[in-house]
C-alpha positions in Angstrom: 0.0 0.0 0.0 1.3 3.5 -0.4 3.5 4.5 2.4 3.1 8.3 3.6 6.0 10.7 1.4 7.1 11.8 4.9 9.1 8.5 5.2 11.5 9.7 2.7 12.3 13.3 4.1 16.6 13.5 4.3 17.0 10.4 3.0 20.4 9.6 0.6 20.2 8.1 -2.5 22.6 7.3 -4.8 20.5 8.1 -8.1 16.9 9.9 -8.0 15.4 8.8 -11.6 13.0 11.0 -12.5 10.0 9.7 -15.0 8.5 6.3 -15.1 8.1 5.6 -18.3 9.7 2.7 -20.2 13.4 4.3 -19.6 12.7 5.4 -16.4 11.8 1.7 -15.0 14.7 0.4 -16.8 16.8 2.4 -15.6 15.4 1.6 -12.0 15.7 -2.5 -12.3 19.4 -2.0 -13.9 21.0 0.6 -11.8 19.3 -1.2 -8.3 20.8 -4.4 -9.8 24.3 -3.1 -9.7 24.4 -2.2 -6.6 23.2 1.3 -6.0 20.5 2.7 -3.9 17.6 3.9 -5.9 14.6 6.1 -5.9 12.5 6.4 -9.0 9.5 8.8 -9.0 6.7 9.5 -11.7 4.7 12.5 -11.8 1.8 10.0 -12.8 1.1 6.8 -13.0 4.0 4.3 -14.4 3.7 4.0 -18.1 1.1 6.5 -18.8 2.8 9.1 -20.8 4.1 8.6 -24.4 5.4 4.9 -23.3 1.6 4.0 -23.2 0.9 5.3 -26.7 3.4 3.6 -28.9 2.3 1.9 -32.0 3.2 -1.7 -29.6 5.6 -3.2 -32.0 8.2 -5.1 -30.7 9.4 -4.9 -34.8 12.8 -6.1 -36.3 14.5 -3.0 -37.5 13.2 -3.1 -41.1 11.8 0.6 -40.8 15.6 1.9 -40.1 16.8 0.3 -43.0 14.0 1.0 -45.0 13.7 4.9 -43.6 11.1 6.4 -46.3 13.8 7.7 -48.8 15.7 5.8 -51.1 18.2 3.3 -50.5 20.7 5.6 -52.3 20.1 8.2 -49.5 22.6 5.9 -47.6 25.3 6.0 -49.9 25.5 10.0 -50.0 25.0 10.4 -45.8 26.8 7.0 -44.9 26.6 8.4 -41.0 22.8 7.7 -41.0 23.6 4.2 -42.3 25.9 3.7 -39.3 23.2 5.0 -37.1 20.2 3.2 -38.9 22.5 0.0 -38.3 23.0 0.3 -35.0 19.5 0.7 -34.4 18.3 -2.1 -36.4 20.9 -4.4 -34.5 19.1 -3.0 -31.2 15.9 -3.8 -32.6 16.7 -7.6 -33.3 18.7 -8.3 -29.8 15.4 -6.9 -28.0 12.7 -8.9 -30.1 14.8 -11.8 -29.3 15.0 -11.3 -25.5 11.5 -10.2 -24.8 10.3 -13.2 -26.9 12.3 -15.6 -24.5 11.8 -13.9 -21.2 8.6 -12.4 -21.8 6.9 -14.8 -24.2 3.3 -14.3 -22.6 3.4 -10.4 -23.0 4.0 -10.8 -26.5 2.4 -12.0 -30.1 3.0 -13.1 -33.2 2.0 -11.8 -36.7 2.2 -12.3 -40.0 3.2 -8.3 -41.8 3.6 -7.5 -45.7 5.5 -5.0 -47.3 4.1 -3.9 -50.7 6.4 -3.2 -53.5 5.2 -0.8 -56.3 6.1 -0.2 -59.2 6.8 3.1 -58.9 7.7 3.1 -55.2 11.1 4.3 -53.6 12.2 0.6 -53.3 13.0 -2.5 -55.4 12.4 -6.1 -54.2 16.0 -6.5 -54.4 16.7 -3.5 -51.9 14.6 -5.1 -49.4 15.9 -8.1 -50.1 19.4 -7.1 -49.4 17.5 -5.6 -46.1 16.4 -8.9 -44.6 20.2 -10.4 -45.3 21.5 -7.1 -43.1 18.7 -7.9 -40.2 20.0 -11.6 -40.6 23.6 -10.8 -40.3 23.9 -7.9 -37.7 21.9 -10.7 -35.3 21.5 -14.6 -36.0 20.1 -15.4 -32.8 16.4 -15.3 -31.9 13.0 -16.3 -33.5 13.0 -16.2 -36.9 11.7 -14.0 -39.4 10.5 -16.4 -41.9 10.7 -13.9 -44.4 9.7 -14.6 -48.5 9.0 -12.1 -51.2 5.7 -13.1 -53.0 4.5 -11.9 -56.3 1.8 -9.3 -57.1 -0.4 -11.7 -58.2 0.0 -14.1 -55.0 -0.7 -11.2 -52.7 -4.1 -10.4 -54.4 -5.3 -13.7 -53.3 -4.0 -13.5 -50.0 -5.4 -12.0 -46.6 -5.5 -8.7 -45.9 -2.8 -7.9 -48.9 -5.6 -8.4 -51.6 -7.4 -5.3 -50.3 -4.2 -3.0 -51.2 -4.5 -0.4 -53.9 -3.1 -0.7 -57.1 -2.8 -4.0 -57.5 -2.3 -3.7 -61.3 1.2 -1.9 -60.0 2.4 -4.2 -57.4 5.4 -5.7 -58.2 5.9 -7.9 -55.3 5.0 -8.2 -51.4 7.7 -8.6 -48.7 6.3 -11.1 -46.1 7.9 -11.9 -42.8 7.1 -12.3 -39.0 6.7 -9.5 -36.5 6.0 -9.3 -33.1 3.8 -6.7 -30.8 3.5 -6.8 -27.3 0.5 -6.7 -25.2 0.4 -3.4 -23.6 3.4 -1.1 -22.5 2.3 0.2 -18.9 3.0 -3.4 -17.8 6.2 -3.9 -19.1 7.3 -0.6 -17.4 5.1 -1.9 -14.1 7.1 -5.4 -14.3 10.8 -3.4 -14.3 9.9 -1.4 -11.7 8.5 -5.0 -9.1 12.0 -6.2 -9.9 13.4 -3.2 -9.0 11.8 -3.1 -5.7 12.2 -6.3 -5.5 16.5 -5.7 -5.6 16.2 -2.7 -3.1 14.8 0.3 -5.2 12.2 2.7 -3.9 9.3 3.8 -6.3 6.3 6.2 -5.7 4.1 7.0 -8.7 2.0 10.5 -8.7 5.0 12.3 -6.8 6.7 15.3 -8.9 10.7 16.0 -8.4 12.3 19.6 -8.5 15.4 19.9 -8.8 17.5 22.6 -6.3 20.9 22.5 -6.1 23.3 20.8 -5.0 24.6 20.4 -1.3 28.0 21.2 -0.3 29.0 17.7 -0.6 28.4 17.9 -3.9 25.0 15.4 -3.9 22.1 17.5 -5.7 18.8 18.4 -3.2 14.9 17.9 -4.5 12.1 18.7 -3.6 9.0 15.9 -3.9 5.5 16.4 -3.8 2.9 13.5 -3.5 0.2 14.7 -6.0 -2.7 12.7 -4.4 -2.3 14.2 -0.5 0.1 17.3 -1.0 2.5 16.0 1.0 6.3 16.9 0.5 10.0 16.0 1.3 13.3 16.7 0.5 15.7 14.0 -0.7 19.6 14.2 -1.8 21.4 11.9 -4.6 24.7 11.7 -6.4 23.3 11.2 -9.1 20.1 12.3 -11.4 18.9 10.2 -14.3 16.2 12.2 -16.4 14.0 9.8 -17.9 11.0 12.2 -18.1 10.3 11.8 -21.6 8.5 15.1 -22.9 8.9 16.7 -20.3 12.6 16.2 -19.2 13.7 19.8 -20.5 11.2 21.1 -17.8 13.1 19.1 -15.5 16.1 20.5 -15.8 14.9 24.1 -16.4 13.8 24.0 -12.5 17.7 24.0 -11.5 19.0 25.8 -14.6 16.7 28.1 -16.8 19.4 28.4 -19.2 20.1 24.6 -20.0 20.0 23.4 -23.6 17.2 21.7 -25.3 17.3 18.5 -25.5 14.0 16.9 -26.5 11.5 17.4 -29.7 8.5 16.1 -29.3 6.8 14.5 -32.5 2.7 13.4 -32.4 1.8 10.2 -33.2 -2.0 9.1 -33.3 -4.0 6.0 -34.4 -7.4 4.8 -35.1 -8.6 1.3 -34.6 -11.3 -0.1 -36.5 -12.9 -4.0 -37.3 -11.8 -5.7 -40.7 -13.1 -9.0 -41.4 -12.2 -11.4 -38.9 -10.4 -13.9 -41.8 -7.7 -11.0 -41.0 -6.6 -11.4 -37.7 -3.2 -11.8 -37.1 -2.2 -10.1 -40.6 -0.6 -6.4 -40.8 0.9 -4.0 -43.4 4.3 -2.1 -42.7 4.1 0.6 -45.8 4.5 4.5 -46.2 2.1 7.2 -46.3 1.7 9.8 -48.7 4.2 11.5 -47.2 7.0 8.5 -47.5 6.6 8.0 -43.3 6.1 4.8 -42.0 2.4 3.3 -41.5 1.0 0.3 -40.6 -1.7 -1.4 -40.2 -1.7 -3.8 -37.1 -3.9 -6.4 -35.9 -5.1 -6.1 -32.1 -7.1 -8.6 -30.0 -9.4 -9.0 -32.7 -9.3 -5.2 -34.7 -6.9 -3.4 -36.6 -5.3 0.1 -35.8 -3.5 2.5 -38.3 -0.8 4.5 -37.8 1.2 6.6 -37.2 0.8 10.5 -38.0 4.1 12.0 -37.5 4.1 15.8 -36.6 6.0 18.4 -34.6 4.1 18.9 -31.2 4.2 21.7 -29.1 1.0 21.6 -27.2 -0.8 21.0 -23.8 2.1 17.7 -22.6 -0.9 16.4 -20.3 -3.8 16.4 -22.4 -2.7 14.7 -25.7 -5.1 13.1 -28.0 -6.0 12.4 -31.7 -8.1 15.4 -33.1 -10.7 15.6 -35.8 -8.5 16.7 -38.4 -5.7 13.9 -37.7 -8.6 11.6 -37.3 -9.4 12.5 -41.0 -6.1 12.3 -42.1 -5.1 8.8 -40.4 -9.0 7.2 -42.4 -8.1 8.3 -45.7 -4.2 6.9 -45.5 -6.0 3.9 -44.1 -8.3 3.9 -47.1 -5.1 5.1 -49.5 -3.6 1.6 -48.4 -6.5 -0.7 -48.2 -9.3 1.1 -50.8 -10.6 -2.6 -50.6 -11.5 -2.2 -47.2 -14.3 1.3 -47.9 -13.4 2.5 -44.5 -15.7 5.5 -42.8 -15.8 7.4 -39.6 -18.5 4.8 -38.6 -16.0 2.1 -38.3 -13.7 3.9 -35.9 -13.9 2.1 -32.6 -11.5 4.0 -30.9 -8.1 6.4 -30.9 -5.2 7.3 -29.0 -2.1 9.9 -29.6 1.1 10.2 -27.9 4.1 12.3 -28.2 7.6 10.6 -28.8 10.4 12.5 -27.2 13.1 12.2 -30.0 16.7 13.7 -29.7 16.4 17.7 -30.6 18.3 18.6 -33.6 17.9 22.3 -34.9 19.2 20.6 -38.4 16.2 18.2 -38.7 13.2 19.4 -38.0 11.1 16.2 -36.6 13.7 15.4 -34.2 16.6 12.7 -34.4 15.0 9.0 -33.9 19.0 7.9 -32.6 18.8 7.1 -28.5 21.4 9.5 -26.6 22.0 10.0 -23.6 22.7 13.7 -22.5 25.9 14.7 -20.2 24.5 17.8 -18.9 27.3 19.2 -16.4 28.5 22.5 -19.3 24.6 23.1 -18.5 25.6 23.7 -14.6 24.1 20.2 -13.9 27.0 17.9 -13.6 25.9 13.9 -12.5 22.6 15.1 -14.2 22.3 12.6 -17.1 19.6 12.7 -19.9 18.1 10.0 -22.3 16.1 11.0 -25.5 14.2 8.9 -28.2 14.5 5.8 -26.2 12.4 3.2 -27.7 10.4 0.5 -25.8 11.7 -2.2 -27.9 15.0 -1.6 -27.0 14.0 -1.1 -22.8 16.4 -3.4 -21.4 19.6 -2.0 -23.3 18.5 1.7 -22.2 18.7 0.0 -18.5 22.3 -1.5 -19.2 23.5 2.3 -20.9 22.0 4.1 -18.2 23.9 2.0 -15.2 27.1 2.2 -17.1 27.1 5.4 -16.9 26.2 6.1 -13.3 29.3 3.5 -12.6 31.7 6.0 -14.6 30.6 8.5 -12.0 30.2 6.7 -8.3 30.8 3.2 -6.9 28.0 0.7 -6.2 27.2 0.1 -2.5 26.6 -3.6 -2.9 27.1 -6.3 -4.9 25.2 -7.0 -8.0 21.9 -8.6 -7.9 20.8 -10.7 -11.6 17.5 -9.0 -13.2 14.6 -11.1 -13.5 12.9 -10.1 -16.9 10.1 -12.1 -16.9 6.7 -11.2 -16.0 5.1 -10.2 -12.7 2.1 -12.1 -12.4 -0.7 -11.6 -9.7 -1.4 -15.2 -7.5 -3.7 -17.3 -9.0 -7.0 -17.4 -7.8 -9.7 -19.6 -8.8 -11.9 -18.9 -5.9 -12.2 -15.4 -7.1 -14.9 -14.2 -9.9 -14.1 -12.6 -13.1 -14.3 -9.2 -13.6 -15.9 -9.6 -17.4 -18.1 -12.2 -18.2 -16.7 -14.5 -21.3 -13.3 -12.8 -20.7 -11.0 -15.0 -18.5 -8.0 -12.3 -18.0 -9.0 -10.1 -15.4 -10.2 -11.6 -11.6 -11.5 -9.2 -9.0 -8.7 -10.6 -7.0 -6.1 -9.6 -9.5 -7.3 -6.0 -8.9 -6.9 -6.6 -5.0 -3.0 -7.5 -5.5 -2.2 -4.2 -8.4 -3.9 -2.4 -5.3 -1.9 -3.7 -2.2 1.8 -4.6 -4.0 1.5 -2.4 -7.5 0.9 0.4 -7.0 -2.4 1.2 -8.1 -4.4 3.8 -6.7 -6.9 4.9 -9.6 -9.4 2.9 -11.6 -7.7 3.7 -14.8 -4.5 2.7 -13.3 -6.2 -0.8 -12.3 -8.0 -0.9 -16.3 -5.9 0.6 -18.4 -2.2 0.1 -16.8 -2.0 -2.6 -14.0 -4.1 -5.5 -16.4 -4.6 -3.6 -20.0 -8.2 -4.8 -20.1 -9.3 -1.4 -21.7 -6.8 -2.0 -24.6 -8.8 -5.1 -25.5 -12.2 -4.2 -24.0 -14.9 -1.1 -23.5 -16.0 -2.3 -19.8 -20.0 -1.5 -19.7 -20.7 0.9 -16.3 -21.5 -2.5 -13.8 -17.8 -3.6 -15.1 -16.7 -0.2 -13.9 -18.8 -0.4 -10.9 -17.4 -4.1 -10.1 -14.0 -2.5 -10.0 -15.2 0.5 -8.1 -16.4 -1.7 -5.5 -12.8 -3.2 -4.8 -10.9 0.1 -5.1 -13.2 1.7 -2.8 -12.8 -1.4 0.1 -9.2 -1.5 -0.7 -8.6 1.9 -0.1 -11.5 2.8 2.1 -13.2 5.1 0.0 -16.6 6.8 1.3 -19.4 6.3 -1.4 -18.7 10.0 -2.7 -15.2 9.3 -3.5 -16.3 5.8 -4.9 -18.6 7.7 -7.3 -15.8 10.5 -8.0 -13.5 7.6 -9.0 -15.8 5.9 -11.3 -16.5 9.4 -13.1 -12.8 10.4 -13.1 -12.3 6.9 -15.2 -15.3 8.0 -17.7 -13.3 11.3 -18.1 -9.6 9.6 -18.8 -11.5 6.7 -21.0 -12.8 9.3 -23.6 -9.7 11.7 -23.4 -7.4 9.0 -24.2 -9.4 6.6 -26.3 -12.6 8.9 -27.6 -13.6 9.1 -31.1 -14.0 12.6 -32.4 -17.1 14.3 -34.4 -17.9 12.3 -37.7 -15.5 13.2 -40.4 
C-alpha cells in the first residue's frame, strides 16, 4: 500500500530517476541491480505518458533500413547508415530477449511490405535488407521472411485489399511481433526493481534545487494525491521524463539546452473482417513516413501521423483533423476495405520525445544519452528517443554510466525479466463475463503490491483490459467496489472515482465528431 511521502524526508540516495516511463523503469531495475541505492518517481502513473501510446511493435529494425527515402540516401549520408544499423541491430537483440523472457506479453504476426512499381524501393533493396537484419543478429526467432508476387498477394489475406494492385510488383512477407500493452512492461521493471532494493512512488513530482555542499544534488517531492512533501539528496540524477525532461532540468537551470522534440503520433482502430486477424501492413504514407496497419485482439489500428508537437504535454489526444487524415491513408492503403468514420472504434495519440536537432526538423530518432554538467548540472544525465523495444539496453546504458561517476554500494543482484504475475486465484470471480483475464482478485493485488491507486490505473495500466475491451458501467462499478474497500473510499469518492475513469477513458481513447 502506499506509504506516507514523509518517510522519505533527508533520505540519501545514490541516483533519483526521475520519469517512469519505459526508460525510467529500466533504468530503476538496472541501476538497483548493480548495486546502487535507488529512488525512481513518476509525476503519474508508471507508463502512462508517451510509453503508453506507442504503435506496440516489438518490430525487427526493417523501418531503419527502410527509412522512407531511397536506398541511395545511404550511400550520399553513410553516417545515418551507421546509425540506422545500429538501431536495427538493437531492434533484433530486444525482439529476441522479450520473446524468451517475456513470451506471454507478447504476439506473433504475419506483416507485408508492398512493392510498387513506382515506389522508392526495389524487391532486391529489401531483399538485401532482410540479409542485413540476418547478419547484424542470428540469434532469436526467426523472421520467416519470403517475397511473393503481385499476383499471389491479391489472393492473399489482408494484402488483396491493397491499392493498385495492377502496379504491385511484389509483397515482402515476414514475422513480426507486438506486445500486449506497455504500462506493464514498465510496471514489471519497476517489481523487480523493488524487489532488488529500489524505492518507487508514482503521482510524486521531483524539483530539482541545487546541490549540497558535498556535492550530492537536493529535491524537492511532492505526492500529487495528499500534497505532501519532502526533501531527498542523490549523487546522481537520471532524467527519464520523456517530454517533459527539459522542464526538469529548467527548474535547476533556466538556461540549460534543449534536448527533447516532441513529435505526435496518433491511431485509429477499426474492425476488418475477422479472416484478417493476425495479418498487418508495414508501408508508407503519402508523405513517405512509415504506416501500418496492425492487428489487435481482434481489430486493426492505423498509424502513425508523425508531426511536430508543441502543445498542452498532459492532455494529448487524436483530433478531428488527424482523425481525418489517419482514415483516408488507411483507405489510401486498403481502398478494398471502404473504411468511414463509422468504423472507428476508438483512438489514442502520444508524443515521442526524440533527440532535438535544430538541423532536422522532426527530431533525431537515434537514443542518446545527455551529459549535462557544461549546462551547470553535472551527475545530471539525460536519455532522449529511447524506444520501448530496445528497454532493457537503455537500463544497461544508463547503469554504465552512473558506474563512470560513483561506486556501487553492494554487490550486483541478476535482473529477473520475466513477468510479474498476480497469485492465482480460482476462488475469485471474473471481472468480465466471457473474458478469463481479469479476476476481482487480480485488482486486490495491483492495489496492495503495485501500485495502483486509480481505476484507470487498475484498467488501463496494472491489467490492459481497456486495450482489449470497452468495460459496460456495472464492469466499472465491479472495480469500483474493490478500489473503494481497498482503499476505504466513502461512497462519494467511490462515485468520484468511477466518473474520473469516464473522463480519462474518452480523453485517451474517444472518437471525435464524424468526419
Amino acid at each position: 500500500m502506499r506509504k506516507p511521502i514523509a518517510d522519505l524526508n533527508g533520505r540519501e540516495f545514490d541516483v533519483l530517476i526521475v520519469g517512469g516511463g519505459i526508460n525510467g523503469a529500466a533504468a530503476a531495475q538496472k541501476v538497483a541491480a548493480e548495486g546502487y541505492d535507488v529512488l525512481l518517481v513518476e509525476k503519474g502513473d508508471y507508463g502512462s505518458g508517451s510509453s503508453s501510446r506507442s504503435s506496440r511493435l516489438l518490430h525487427c529494425g526493417l523501418r531503419y533500413l527502410a527509412p522512407g527515402r531511397s536506398m541511395w540516401d545511404f550511400v550520399r549520408h553513410p553516417s545515418r547508415l551507421v546509425t540506422a544499423l545500429v538501431m536495427a541491430r538493437s531492434c533484433m537483440v530486444a525482439r529476441t530477449e522479450f520473446t524468451r523472457d517475456t513470451a506471454i506479453r507478447s504476439r506473433l504476426m504475419k506483416f507485408s511490405f508492398p512493392i510498387y512499381q513506382n515506389g522508392p524501393y526495389r524487391g532486391w533493396q529489401i531483399d538485401i535488407a532482410f540479409v542485413i537484419l540476418r547478419l547484424l543478429w542470428r540469434q532469436g526467432p526467426p523472421l520467416n521472411y519470403r517475397r511473393i508476387s503481385g499476383a499471389e498477394a491479391a489472393e492473399a489475406p489482408l494484402t488483396r485489399e491493397l491499392r493498385d494492385l495492377d502496379k504491385l510488383q511484389s509483397v515482402a512477407t515476414y514475422d513480426e511481433y507486438e506486445f500486449d500493452w506497455p504500462e506493464r512492461i514498465c510496471m514489471d521493471a519497476i517489481l523487480d526493481a523493488e524487489r532488488m532494493g529500489a524505492r518507487a512512488r508514482n503521482y510524486t513530482t521531483a524539483r530539482l534545487q541545487d546541490r549540497d555542499p558535498a556535492g550530492l544534488w537536493r529535491a524537492t517531492l511532492a505526492d500529487q494525491l495528499d500534497g505532501g512533501s519532502a526533501e531527498v539528496r542523490a549523487k546522481v540524477i537520471l532524467n527519464t521524463a520523456g517530454i517533459w525532461a527539459d522542464l526538469v532540468n529548467h527548474q535547476a537551470a533556466p538556461e540549460a539546452g534543449r534536448r527533447v522534440l516532441g513529435t505526435k503520433g496518433c491511431h485509429i482502430v477499426v474492425k476488418l473482417p475477422s479472416g484478417y486477424s493476425g495479418h498487418g501492413v508495414a508501408t508508407l504514407n503519402s508523405k513517405s513516413e512509415p504506416f501500418y496497419c496492425i492487428p489487435w485482439h481482434g481489430l486493426h489500428f492505423f498509424g502513425p501521423t508523425e508531426t511536430v508537437y508543441e502543445g498542452d504535454k498532459d492532455d494529448i489526444h487524436v483530433t478531428e483533423d488527424e482523425q481525418a487524415w489517419l482514415l483516408s491513408e488507411a483507405n489510401r492503403l486498403l481502398p478494398g476495405a471502404n473504411l468511414s468514420s463509422r468504423d472507428i472504434r476508438l483512438t489514442w495519440a502520444g508524443v515521442r520525445p526524440l533527440t532535438y536537432d535544430p538541423a532536422l526538423p522532426l527530431g533525431k530518432r537515434s537514443r542518446e544519452i545527455h551529459d549535462l554538467a557544461n549546462d551547470g548540472l553535472p551527475n545530471v544525465l539525460v536519455m532522449t528517443a529511447g524506444p520501448i523495444t530496445s528497454y532493457r539496453s537503455a537500463g544497461e546504458l544508463l547503469a554504465a554510466e552512473v558506474a563512470k561517476r560513483i561506486p556501487a554500494r553492494r554487490a550486483a543482484q541478476r535482473p529477473d525479466y520475466g513477468p510479474k504475475l498476480a497469485p492465482e486465484n480460482d476462488n475469485s470471480p471474473f471481472l468480465v463475463e466471457g473474458d478469463r483475464s481479469v479476476r476481482l482478485s487480480d485488482l486486490q493485488h495491483a492495489i496492495a503490491e503495485e501500485h495502483a491507486v486509480t481505476l484507470t490505473d487498475l484498467l488501463f495500466r496494472r491489467t490492459g483490459l481497456c486495450w482489449r475491451h470497452k468495460p459496460s458501467q456495472d464492469e466499472v462499478e465491479r472495480a469500483a467496489s474493490v478500489l473503494a474497500m481497498e482503499l476505504s473510499l466513502s461512497p462519494q469518492a467511490r462515485a468520484d472515482a468511477v466518473a474520473e475513469f469516464w473522463a480519462e477513458h474518452q480523453r485517451l481513447l474517444g472518437v471525435r465528431a464524424a468526419v
